[in-house]
C-alpha positions as CSV (number, residue, x, y, z in Angstrom):
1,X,0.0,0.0,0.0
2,X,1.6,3.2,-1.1
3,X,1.0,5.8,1.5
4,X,0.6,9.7,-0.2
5,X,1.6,11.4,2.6
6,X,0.7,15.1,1.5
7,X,-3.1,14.0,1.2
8,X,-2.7,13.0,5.0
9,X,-1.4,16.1,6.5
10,X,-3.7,18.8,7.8
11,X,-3.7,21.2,10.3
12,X,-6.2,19.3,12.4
13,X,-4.1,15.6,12.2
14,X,-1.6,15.3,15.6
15,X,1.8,13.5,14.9
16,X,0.3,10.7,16.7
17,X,-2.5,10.4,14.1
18,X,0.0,10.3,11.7
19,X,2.0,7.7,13.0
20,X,-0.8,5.3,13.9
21,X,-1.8,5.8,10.1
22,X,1.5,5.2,8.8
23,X,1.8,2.0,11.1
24,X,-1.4,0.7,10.0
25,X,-0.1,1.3,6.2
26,X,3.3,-0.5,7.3
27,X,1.6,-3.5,9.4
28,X,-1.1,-4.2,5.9
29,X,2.0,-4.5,3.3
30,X,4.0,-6.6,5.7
31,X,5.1,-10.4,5.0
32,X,2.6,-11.6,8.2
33,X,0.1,-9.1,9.0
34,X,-2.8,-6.9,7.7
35,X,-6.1,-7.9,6.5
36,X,-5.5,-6.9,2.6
37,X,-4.5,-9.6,0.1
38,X,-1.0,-10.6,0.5
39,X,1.5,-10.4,-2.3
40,X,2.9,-13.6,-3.8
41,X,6.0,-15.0,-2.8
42,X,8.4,-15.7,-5.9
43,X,10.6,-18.6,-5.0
44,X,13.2,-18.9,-8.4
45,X,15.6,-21.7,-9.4
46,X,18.0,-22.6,-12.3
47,X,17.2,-25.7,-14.0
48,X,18.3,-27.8,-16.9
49,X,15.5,-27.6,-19.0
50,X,18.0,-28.6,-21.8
51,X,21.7,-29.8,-22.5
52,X,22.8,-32.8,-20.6
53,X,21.1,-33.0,-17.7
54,X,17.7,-32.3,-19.5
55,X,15.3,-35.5,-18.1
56,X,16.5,-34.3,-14.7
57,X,16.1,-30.5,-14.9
58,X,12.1,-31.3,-16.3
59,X,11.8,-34.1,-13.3
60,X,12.9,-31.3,-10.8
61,X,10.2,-28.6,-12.3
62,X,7.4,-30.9,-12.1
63,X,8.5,-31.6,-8.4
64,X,8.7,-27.7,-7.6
65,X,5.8,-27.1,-9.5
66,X,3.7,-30.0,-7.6
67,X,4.7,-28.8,-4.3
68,X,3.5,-25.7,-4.7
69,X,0.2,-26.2,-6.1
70,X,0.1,-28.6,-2.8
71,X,1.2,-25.8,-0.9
72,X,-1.0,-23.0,-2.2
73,X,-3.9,-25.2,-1.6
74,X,-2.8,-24.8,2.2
75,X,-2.5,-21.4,1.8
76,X,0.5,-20.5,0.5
77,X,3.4,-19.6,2.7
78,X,2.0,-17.3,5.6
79,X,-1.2,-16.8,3.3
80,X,1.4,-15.7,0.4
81,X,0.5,-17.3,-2.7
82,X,3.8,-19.4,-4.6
83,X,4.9,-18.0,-7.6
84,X,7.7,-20.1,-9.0
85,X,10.0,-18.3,-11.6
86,X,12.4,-20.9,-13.5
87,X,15.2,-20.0,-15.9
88,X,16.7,-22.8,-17.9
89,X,20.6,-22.9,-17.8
90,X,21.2,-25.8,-20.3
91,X,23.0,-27.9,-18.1
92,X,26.1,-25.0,-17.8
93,X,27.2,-24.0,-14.6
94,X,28.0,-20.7,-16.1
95,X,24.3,-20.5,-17.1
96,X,23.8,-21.4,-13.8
97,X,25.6,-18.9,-11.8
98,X,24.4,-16.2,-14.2
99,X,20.9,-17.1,-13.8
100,X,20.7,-17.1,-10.2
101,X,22.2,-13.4,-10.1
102,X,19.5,-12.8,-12.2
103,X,16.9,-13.9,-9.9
104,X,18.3,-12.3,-7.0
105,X,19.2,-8.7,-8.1
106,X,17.2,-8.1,-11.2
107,X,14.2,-10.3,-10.1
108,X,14.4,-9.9,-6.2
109,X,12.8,-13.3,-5.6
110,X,12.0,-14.3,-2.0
111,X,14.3,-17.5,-2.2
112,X,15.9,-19.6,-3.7
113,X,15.9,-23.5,-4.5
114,X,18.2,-25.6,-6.2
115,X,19.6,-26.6,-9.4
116,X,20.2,-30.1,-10.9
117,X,23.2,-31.9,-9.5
118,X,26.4,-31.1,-7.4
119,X,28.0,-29.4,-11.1
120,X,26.0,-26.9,-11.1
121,X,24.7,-26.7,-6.9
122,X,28.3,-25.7,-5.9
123,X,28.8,-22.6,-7.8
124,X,25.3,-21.5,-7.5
125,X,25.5,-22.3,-3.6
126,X,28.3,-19.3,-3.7
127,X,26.2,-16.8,-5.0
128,X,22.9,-17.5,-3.2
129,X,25.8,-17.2,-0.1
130,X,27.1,-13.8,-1.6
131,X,23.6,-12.1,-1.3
132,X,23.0,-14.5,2.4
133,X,20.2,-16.2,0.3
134,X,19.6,-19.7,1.8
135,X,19.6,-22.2,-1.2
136,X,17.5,-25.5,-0.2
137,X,18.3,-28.2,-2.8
138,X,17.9,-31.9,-3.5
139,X,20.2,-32.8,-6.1
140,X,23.9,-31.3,-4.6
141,X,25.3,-34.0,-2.1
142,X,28.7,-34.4,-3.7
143,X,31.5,-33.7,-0.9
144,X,33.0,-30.5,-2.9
145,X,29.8,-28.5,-2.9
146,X,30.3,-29.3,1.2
147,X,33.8,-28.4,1.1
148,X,33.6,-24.9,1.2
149,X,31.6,-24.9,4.5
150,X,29.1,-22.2,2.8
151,X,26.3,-21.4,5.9
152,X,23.5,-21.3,3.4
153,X,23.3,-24.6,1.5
154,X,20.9,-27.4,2.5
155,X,20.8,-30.6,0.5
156,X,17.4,-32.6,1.6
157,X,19.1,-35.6,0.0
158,X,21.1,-38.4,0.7
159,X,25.1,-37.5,0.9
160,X,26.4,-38.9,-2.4
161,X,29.9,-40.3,-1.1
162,X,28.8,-43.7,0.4
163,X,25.6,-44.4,-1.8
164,X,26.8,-47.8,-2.8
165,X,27.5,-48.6,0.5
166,X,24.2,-51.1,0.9
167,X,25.6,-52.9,-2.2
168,X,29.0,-53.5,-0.5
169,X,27.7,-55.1,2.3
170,X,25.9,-57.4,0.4
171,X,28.3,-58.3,-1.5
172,X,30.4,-58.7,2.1
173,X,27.8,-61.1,2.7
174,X,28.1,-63.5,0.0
175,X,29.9,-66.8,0.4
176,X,33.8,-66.1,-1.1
177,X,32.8,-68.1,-3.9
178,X,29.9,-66.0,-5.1
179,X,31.3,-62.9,-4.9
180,X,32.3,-61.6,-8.3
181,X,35.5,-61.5,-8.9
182,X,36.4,-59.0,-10.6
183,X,34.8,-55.1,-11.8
184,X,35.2,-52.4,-13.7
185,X,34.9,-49.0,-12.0
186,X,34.2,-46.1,-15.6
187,X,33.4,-42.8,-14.3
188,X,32.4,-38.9,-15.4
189,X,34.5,-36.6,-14.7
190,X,31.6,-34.8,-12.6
191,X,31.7,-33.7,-8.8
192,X,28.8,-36.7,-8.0
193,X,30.2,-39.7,-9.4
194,X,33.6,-39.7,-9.1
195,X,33.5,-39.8,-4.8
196,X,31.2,-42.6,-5.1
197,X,33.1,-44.6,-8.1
198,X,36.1,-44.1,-5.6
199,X,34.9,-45.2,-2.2
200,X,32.9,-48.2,-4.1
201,X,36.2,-49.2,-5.6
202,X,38.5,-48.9,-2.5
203,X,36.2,-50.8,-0.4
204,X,35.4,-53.9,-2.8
205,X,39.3,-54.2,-3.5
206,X,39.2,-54.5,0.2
207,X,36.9,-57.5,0.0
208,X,39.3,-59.3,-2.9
209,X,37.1,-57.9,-6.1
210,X,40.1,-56.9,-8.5
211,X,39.7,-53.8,-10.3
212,X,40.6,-54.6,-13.9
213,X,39.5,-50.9,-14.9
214,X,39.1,-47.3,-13.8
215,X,38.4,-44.5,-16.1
216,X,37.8,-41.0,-15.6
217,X,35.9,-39.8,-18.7
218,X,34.0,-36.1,-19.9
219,X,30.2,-37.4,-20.1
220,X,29.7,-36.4,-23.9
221,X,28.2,-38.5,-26.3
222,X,30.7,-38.8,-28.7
223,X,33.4,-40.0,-25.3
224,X,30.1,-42.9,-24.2
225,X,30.7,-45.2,-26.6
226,X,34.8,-45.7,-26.9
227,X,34.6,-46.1,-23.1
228,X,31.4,-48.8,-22.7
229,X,33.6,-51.0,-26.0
230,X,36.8,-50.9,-23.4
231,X,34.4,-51.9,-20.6
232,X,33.2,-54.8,-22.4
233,X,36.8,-55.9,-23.3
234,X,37.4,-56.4,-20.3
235,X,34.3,-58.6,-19.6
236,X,34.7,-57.8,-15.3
237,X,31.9,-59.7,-13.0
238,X,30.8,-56.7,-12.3
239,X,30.3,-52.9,-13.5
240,X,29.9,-49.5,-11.2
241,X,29.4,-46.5,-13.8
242,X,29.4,-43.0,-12.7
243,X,26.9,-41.5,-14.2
244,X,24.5,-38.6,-13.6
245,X,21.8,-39.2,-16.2
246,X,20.2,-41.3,-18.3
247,X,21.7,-41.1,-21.9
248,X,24.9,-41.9,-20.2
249,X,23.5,-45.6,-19.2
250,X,21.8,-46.0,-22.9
251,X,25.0,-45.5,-24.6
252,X,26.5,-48.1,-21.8
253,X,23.7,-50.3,-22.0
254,X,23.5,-50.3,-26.4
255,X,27.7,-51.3,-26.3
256,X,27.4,-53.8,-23.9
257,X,24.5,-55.6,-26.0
258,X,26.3,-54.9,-29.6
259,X,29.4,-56.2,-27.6
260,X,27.4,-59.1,-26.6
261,X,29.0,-58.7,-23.0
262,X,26.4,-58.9,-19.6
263,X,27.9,-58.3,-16.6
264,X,26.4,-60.1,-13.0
265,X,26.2,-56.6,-11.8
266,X,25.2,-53.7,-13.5
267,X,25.3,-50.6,-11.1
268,X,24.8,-47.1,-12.0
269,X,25.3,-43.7,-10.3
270,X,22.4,-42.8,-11.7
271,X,19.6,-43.0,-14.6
272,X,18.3,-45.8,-13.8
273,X,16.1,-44.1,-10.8
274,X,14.6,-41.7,-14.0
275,X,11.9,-44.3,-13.9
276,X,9.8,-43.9,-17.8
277,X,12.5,-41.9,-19.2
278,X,15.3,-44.8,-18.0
279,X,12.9,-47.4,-19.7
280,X,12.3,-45.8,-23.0
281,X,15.9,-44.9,-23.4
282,X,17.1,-48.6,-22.9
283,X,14.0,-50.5,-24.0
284,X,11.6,-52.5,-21.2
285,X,13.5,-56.1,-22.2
286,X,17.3,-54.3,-21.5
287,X,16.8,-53.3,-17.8
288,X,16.2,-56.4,-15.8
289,X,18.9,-56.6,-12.9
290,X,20.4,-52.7,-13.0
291,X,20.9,-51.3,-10.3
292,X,21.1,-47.8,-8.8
293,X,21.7,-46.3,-5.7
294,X,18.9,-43.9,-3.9
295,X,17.1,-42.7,-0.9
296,X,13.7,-43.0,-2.7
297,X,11.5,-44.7,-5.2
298,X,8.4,-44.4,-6.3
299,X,6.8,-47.7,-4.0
300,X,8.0,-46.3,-0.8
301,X,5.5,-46.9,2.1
302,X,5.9,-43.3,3.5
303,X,2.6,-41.7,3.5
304,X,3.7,-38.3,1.9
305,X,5.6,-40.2,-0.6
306,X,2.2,-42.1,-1.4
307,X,0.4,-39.2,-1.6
308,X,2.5,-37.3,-3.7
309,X,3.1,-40.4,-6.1
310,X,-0.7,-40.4,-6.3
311,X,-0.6,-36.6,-7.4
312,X,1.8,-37.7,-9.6
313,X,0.5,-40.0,-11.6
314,X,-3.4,-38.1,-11.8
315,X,-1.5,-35.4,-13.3
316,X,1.2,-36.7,-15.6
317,X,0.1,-40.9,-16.1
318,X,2.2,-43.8,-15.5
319,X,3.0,-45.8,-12.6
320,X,4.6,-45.4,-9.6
321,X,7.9,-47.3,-11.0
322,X,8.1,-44.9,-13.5
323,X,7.8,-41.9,-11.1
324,X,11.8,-40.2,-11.4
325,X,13.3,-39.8,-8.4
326,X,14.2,-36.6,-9.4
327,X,10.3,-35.2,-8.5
328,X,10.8,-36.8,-4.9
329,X,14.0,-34.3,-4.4
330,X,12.6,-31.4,-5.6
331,X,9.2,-32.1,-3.3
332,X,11.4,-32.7,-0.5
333,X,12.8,-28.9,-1.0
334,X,9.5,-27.5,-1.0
335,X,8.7,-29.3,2.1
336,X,11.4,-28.5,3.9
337,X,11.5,-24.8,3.2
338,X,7.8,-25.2,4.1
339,X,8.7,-26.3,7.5
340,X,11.0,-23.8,8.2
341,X,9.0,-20.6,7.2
342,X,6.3,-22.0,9.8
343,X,8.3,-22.2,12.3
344,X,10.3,-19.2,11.9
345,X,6.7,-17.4,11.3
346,X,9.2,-15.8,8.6
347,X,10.2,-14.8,5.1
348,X,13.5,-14.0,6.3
349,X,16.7,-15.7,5.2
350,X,18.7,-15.3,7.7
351,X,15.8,-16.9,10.3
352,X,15.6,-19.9,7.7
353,X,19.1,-20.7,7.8
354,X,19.8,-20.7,11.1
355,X,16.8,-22.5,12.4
356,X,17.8,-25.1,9.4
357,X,21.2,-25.2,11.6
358,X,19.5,-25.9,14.3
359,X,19.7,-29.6,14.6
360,X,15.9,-29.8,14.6
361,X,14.4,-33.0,12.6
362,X,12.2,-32.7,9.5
363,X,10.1,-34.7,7.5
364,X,9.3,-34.9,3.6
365,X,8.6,-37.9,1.2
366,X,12.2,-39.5,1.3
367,X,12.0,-39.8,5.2
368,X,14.0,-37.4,7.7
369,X,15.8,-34.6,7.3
370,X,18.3,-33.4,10.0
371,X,21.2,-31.1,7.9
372,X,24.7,-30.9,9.8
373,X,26.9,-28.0,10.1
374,X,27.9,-28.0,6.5
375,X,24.0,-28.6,5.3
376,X,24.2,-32.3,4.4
377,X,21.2,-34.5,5.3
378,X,22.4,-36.8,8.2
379,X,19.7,-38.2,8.6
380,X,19.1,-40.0,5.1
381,X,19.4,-43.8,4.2
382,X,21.2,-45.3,1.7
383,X,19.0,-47.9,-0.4
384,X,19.8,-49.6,-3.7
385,X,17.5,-50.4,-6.3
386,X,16.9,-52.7,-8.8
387,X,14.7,-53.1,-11.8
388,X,13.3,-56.4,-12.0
389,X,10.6,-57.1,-15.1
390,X,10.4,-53.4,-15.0
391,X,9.1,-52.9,-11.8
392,X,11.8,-50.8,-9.4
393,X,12.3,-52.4,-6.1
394,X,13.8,-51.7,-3.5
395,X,16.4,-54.5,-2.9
396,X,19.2,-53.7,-0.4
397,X,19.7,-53.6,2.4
398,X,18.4,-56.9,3.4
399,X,15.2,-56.8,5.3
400,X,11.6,-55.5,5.9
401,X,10.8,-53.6,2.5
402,X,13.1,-55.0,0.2
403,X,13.0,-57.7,-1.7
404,X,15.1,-60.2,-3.3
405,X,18.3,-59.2,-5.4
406,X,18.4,-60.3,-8.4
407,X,22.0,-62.2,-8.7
408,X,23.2,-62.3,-11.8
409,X,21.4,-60.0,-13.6
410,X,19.4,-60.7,-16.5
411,X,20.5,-61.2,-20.0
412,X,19.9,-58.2,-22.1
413,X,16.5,-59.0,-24.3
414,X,15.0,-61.2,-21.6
């Protein structure tokens, strides 16, 4: 409300008049108060609407964009209606950086959330920090966007570094001679899979699987297929790609049939968890047995996970297996940005950031979230999952939930 003082003032107004008038005006435009209609809240995000990491960017908007239509059906945020504002960087993390000054000096949004994966979440993290933005995001858990020790960055997802963990344990499990013997460990030279393709490799040497290759490679298509033919040359037990989207495991997946080579264990970063976009990139008879590791898919019993898949699939189609687990992340931003503005009764980022740092529990539809001092999600578990006759299950680790792993995998075509 714009206040026009000089139609105010007259002789016969007091000063206190005046400021009771102009404190009325004040309370009516502010973030919690007033009776007048509220003005939105514009929450803005970078994502990869094309390039690369395309499948995942369009996964993440349909999980902002399904939050807040959940969310403005409650009200909004303090009775402020959710306006998203997206700008597509093409998978660059210059795009990235450049977009997200955009939204905070020339577009002056409220917050920010997230981009698609730790590439592009680090430097983006820096300038959300530079302007004391909180940036909330799901798909950033790699340990370098950690390493700088920003105050503002919150990943609601599971810490990348020890994802393949559940897998290694099995594997621990097995009888000496069922273990595969040997594996081939190709990688992407990007922040995500590399800490993974490491730790999976230095602990299954540990349990006497030899490495027989390791390869750090740029994730362009024109690198995909030399790499998958020296893969299948080697014709390892067992396979644990670093990958961060789906083309990646087609182009892996299309060598190793030409090559006629099927490994007992096909394990990817990720792709696999991309759910219909996964299957119609590698065909429904070519992903029996992969594997991926996860904190989510799309049959998990948690209530808000159920209710969201529901949402889901009234408003896109499909089936829960083919819900990407991309949408989860980007629900579980809203969520958790949700839970914090209600508690801190605030649009302020500096109250969302510290009450994020301060140790309390939240919830969202891949379970807990409790973020440490450097904004990684300690409370997350590590899952794997496997396709099976093209339904995703959950598989490891052992127990309530998960059902059997198929070992080996599949033939491709079956």
């Amino acid at each position: 409300m714009t206040l026009h003082r000089t139609r105010f003032l007259s002789v016969g107004i007091t000063a206190a008049v005046l400021s009771a008038a102009l404190a009325a005006c004040s309370s009516s435009s502010s973030p919690t108060g007033g009776s007048h209609a509220k003005s939105p809240v514009v929450i803005g995000a970078s994502l990869s609407l094309t390039g690369d990491f395309s499948a995942d960017g369009q996964a993440f908007e349909r999980g902002y964009e399904l939050w807040a239509k959940d969310q403005n059906a409650a009200g909004g945020l303090l009775g402020h209606k959710i306006v998203l504002k997206f700008l597509n960087d093409a998978s660059s993390p210059t795009q990235a950086v450049a977009n997200y000054q955009q939204l905070i000096n020339v577009d002056h949004v409220t917050f920010t959330i997230g981009p698609f994966s730790s590439l592009l979440t680090g430097p983006s993290a820096q300038v959300a920090h530079r302007y004391g933005y909180a940036l909330i995001e799901g798909a950033g858990g790699a340990p370098s966007v950690f390493a700088t020790k920003l105050n503002n960055v919150f990943d609601v997802s599971l810490p990348v570094a020890a994802s393949t963990l559940p897998l290694i344990n099995w594997i621990a499990s097995l009888p000496a001679s069922k273990r595969p013997k040997t594996a081939a460990f190709p990688t992407s030279n990007d922040p995500f899979t590399q800490p993974q393709i490491q730790f999976a490799m230095a602990r299954l040497t540990k349990l006497g699987v030899k490495a027989v290759y390791y390869k750090v490679f740029p994730e362009e298509p024109t690198q995909i297929k030399g790499i998958a033919d020296q893969v299948a040359a080697k014709r390892a037990d067992m396979v644990v790609l670093g990958s961060t989207a789906v083309p990646t495991v087609q182009g892996f997946t299309q060598a190793f049939i030409q090559a006629g080579y099927n490994p007992k264990i096909f394990l990817a970063t990720a792709g696999p968890d991309q759910g219909a976009a996964y299957l119609k990139a590698v065909g429904h008879l070519n992903n029996d047995g992969v594997m991926v590791p996860n904190a989510w898919y799309g049959g998990s019993p948690n209530p808000q996970s159920k209710k969201m898949v529901a949402e889901y699939i009234a408003q896109y189609g499909g089936t829960a297996s083919g819900v990407n687990a991309d949408v989860a992340e980007a629900y579980s931003v809203g969520q958790v940005l949700t839970q914090a503005v209600n508690a801190t009764r605030s649009l302020s980022n500096a109250k969302i950031i510290a009450y994020l740092h301060s140790g309390v529990t939240l919830s969202s539809v891949q379970g807990p979230v409790r973020f440490d001092s450097v904004g990684e999600n300690l409370a997350a578990t590590a899952f794997v999952f496997q396709w099976q006759k093209n339904n995703f299950l959950q598989v490891l680790p052992p127990g309530a939930g998960s059902a059997a792993v198929e070992y080996p995998k599949a033939p491709w075509g079956k």
